[in-house]
Every structure is written in structure tokens, then in C-alpha cells.
NUGU-490419 format. One record per residue (C-alpha): x negated, y negated, z. Coordinates in nm, 3 decimals, padded with zeros to 5 digits, always signed. Example, Ala and Ser with C-alpha at 12.3 -4.5 7.8 and 13.67 -1.06 7.14 Angstrom:
SITE       xx       yy       zz
SITE  -01.230  +00.450  +00.780
SITE  -01.367  +00.106  +00.714
END
This chain:
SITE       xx       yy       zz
SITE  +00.204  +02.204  +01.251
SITE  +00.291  +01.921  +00.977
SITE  +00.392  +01.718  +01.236
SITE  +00.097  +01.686  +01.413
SITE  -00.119  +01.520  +01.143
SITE  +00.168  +01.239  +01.099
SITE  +00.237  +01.201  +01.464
SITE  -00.125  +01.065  +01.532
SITE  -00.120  +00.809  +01.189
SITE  +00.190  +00.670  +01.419
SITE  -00.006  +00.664  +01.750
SITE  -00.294  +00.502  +01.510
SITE  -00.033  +00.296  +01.409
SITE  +00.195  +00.157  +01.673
SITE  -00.024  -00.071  +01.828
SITE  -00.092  -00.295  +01.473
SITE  +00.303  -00.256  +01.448
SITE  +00.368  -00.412  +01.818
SITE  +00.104  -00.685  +01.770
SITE  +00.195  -00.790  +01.405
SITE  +00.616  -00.777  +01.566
SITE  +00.513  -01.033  +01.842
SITE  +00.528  -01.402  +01.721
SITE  +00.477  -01.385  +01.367
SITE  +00.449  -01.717  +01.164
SITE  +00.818  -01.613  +01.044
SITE  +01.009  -01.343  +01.127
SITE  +01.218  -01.331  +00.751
SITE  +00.883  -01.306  +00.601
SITE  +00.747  -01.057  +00.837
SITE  +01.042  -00.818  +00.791
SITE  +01.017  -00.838  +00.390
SITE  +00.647  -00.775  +00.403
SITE  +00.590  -00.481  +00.694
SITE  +00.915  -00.299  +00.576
SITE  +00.737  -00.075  +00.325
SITE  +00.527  +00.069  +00.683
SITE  +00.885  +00.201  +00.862
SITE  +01.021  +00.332  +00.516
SITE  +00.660  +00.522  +00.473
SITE  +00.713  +00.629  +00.835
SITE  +01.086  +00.754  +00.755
SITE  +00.984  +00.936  +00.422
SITE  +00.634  +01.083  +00.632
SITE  +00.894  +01.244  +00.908
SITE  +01.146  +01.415  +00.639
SITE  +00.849  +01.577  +00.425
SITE  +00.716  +01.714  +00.791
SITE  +01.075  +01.821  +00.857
SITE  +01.056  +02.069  +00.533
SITE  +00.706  +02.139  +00.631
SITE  +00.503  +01.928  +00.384
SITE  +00.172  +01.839  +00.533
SITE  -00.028  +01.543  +00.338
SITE  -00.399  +01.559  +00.336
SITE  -00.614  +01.384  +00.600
SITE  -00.779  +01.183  +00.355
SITE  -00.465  +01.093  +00.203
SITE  -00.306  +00.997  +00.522
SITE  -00.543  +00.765  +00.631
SITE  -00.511  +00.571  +00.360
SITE  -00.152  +00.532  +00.437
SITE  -00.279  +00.394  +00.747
SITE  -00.522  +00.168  +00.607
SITE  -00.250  +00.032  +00.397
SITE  -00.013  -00.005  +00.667
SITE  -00.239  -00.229  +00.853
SITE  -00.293  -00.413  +00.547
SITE  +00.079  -00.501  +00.537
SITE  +00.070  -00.564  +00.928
SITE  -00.148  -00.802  +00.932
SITE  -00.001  -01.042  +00.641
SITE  +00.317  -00.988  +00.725
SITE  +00.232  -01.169  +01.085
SITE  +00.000  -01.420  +00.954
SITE  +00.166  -01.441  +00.591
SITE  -00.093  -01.352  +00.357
SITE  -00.163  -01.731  +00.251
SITE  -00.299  -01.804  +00.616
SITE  -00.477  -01.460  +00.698
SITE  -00.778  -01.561  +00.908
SITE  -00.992  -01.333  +00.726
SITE  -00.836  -01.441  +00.423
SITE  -00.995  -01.797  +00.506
SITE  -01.259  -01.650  +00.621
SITE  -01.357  -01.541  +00.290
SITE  -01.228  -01.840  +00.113
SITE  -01.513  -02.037  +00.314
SITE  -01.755  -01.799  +00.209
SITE  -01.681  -01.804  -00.188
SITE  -01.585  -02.191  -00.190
SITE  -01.271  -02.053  -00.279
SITE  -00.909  -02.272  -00.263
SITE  -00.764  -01.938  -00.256
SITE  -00.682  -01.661  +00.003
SITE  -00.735  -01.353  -00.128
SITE  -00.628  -01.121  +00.152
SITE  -00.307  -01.059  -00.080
SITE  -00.534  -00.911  -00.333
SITE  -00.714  -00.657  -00.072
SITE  -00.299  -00.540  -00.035
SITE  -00.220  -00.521  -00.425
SITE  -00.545  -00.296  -00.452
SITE  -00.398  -00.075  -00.215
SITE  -00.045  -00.075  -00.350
SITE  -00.302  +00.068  -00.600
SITE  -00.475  +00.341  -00.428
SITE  -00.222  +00.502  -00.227
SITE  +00.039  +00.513  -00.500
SITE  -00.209  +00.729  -00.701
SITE  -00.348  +00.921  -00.481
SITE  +00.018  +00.999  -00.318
SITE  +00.155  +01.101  -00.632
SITE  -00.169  +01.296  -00.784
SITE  -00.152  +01.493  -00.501
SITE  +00.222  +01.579  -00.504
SITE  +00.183  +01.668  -00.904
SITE  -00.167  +01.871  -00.810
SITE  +00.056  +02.071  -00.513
SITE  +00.331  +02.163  -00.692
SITE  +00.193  +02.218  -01.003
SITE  +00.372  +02.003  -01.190
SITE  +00.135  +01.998  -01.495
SITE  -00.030  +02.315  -01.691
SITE  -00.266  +02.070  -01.816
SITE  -00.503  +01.837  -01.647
SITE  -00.550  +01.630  -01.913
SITE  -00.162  +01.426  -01.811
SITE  -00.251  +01.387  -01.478
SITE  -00.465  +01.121  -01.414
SITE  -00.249  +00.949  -01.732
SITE  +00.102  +01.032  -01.551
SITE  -00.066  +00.950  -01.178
SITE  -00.200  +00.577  -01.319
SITE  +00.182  +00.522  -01.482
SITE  +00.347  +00.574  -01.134
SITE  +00.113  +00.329  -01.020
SITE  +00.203  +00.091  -01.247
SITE  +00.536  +00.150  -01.214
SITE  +00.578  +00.085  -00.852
SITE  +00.360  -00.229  -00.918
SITE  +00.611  -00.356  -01.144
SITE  +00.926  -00.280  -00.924
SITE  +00.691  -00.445  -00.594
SITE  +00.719  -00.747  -00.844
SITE  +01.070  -00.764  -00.971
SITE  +01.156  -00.722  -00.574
SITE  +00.952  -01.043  -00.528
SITE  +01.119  -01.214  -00.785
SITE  +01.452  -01.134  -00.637
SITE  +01.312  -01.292  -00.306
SITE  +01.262  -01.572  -00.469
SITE  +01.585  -01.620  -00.590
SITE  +01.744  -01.595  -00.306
SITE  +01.521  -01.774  -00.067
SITE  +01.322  -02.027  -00.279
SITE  +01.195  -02.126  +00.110
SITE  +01.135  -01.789  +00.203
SITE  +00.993  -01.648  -00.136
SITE  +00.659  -01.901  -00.098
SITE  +00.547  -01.719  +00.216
SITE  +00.639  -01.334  +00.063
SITE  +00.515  -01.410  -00.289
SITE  +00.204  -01.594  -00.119
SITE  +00.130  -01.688  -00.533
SITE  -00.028  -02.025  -00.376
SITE  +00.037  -02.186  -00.679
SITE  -00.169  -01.922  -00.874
SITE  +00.049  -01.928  -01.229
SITE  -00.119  -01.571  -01.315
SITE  -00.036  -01.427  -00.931
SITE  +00.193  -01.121  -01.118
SITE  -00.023  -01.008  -01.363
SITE  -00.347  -01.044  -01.132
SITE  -00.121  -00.796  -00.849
SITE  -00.015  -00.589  -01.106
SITE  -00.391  -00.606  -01.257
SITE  -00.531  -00.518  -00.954
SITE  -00.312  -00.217  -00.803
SITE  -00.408  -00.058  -01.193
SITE  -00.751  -00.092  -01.059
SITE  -00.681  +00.073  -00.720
SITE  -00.529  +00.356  -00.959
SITE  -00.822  +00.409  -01.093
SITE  -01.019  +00.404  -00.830
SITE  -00.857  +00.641  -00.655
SITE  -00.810  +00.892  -00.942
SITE  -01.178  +00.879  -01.062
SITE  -01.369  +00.759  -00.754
SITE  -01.225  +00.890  -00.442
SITE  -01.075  +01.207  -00.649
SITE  -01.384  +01.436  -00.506
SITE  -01.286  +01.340  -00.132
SITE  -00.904  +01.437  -00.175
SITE  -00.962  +01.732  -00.378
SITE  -01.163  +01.833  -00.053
SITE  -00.936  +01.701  +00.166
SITE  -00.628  +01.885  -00.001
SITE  -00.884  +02.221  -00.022
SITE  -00.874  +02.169  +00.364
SITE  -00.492  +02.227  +00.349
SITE  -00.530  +02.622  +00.240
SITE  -00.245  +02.500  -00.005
END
């Protein structure tokens, strides 16, 4: 059943979603940040609907990346604990829990669409796919950006806490930067695991 698989990255789920919901540092902020998670719920429950089924490995990515958003949309990714955490550790003025995101708006991008080009067999030749995989990644990077931006034009008060740049001049180019990197990483790294993963499919 396609369901199935999806229904228990929601059980997984639901509990970071009803903790990171109750008192976050500000709700506009939380909204803007954890909306991506209900939208990737939404599109997950249509592509079950026409009987798509995702891999396992794929999926819990998804999830991983869910949390990620979870927990900086409650906190705000400037004042993650874990963040600070971190920042201790490295003597850091920075938190860098917005970078562990961007790598992951990195990861799941690619791996998401490799594995809808590799299903449907979109290309004859391998040789574009990695190439046309990374470019989608990019691409959403860039459009996660120029949504930013357009916070902050509205909401100069409100853009501080969902840009999280923390006065970092170089904060677009070092997300954009970085979710390349995921791309990569999840095309040449973690490629064996999801082509086993998808093999597991019997699609």
C-alpha cells in the first residue's frame, strides 16, 4: 500500500510538529519556516493517492529534514540550543544550525528529483542525470532565497528571525553554497543506498 510508508513518516512526525507548534519564540516566524513540512505532507498524500510510493531511504530523509525545519522554526534558527551549543564548542559568534537546514534543502531536493527522473525514465542517458538532478537543486535554492528576500521586504522585523543571516553579509551565497553541496552528496555519496532503497520498490 503507498500509503502505508507515508502514514508512519507522519506518526514519526507529529510529535516534533505538536512540540515545535507550542510556544514558539514567534509564531510569524514559525509559520514561514515549518510551512515547507505541511506542503511536503500535502504533496506526500496526492502522489500516494495515484499510487506513487517513495523509497524508504528517501523518505526518511524527508523526515530528517522536517525536523530540521521544526526545530528552528520554534527556536528561530539564530537561538537553536544546539546551534549554541556548537558555537561554544568552535569559539564561534555564529549559529550554524541554519547551515545543517541549507545542507538539507540540499540533499532531499536531489535525491527527490533523481529518483523521480530514475522512475520514470526520464533520461536515455545517465550521463544528464546527476547534471539535471544538481540544477533542480540549485534551483529550488535560489527560489528558497528570493522567498526570503520577499520576507524581508515586507517584514524588515520579521525577516531577521526567518533570514537568521546574523549579520553574515555572505549568508545567500553560503545557503545556496551549501544546499549545492548537499546535492552532491546525495547524488555521489548516498546514491548506492537509494539505488538499493528504490531496488526495494520492485519498480
Amino acid at each position: 500500500m503507498p500509503l502505508r510508508p507515508n502514514l508512519i513518516l507522519l506518526v514519526a512526525v507529529l510529535p516534533w510538529i505538536a512540540w515545535s507548534a507550542w510556544q514558539p519564540y514567534d509564531r510569524t516566524t514559525w509559520w514561514l519556516e515549518t510551512v515547507p513540512v505541511f506542503i511536503g505532507f500535502i504533496a506526500l498524500g496526492m502522489a500516494a493517492r495515484r499510487g506513487w510510493r517513495l523509497s524508504t531511504f528517501l523518505l526518511a530523509f524527508i523526515g530528517i529534514h522536517m525536523v530540521i525545519l521544526l526545530v528552528g522554526g520554534h527556536y528561530t534558527y539564530a537561538r537553536v540550543p544546539a546551534g549554541d551549543w556548537v558555537k561554544g564548542l568552535l569559539g564561534t559568534e555564529r549559529n550554524h544550525y541554519d547551515r545543517l537546514g541549507h545542507l538539507f534543502q540540499g540533499i532531499v531536493p536531489a535525491m527527490l528529483s533523481r529518483e523521480i527522473f530514475i522512475r520514470n525514465g526520464v533520461f536515455a542517458r545517465r550521463g544528464w542525470l546527476n547534471f539535471t538532478a544538481l540544477s533542480v537543486t540549485l534551483a529550488f535554492s535560489a527560489c528558497y532565497e528570493l522567498i526570503e528576500w520577499a520576507a524581508a521586504l515586507v517584514s524588515a522585523e520579521a525577516s531577521e528571525s526567518f533570514l537568521g543571516t546574523q549579520g553574515d553579509p555572505w549568508d545567500t551565497q553560503t545557503d545556496m553554497f551549501l544546499a549545492g553541496i548537499g546535492g552532491l552528496v546525495s547524488l555521489l555519496v548516498l546514491r548506492p543506498f537509494h539505488d538499493r532503497s528504490m531496488a526495494a520498490l520492485g519498480k
